[in-house]
C-alpha positions in Angstrom: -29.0 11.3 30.8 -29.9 7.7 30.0 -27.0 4.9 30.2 -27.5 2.8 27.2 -25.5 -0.3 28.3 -25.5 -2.0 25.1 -24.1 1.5 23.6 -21.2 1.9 26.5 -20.4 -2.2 25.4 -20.2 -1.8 21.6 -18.3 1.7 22.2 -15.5 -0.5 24.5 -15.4 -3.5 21.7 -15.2 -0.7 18.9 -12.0 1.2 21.1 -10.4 -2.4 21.3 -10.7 -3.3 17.5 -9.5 -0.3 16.6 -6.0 -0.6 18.6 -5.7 -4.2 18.1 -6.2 -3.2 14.0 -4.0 -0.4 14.7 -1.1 -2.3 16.0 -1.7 -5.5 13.3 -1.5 -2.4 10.9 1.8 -1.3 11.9 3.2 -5.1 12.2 2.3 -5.3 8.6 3.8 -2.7 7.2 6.8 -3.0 9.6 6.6 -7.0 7.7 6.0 -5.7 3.8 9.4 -3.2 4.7 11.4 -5.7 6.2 10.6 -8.2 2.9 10.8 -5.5 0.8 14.3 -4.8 1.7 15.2 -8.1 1.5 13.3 -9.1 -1.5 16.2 -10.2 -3.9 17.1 -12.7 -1.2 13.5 -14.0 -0.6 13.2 -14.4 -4.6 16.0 -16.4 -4.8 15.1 -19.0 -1.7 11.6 -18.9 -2.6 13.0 -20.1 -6.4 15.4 -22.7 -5.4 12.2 -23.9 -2.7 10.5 -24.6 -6.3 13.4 -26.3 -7.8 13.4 -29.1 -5.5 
């Protein structure tokens, strides 16, 4: 069996971007809920931001 190191190094990097994606996934959606509930409120300060 021949250890490619380059392989075994783009297999770790792969295995990290994936989590790291994974989690910034999650903290987005867990974001677009959290505005989205809120949304009538974030309308309204985001409209009187554009009035001043």
């Amino acid at each position: 069996m021949d250890i490619n190191t380059k392989d075994i190094l783009l297999d770790v990097i792969k295995a990290v971007a994936s989590a790291v994606a994974s989690k910034s996934g999650e903290k987005l959606v867990d974001y677009i809920e959290l505005l989205w509930g809120n949304r009538k409120e974030f309308i309204s300060k985001c409209k009187n931001l554009l009035k001043r």
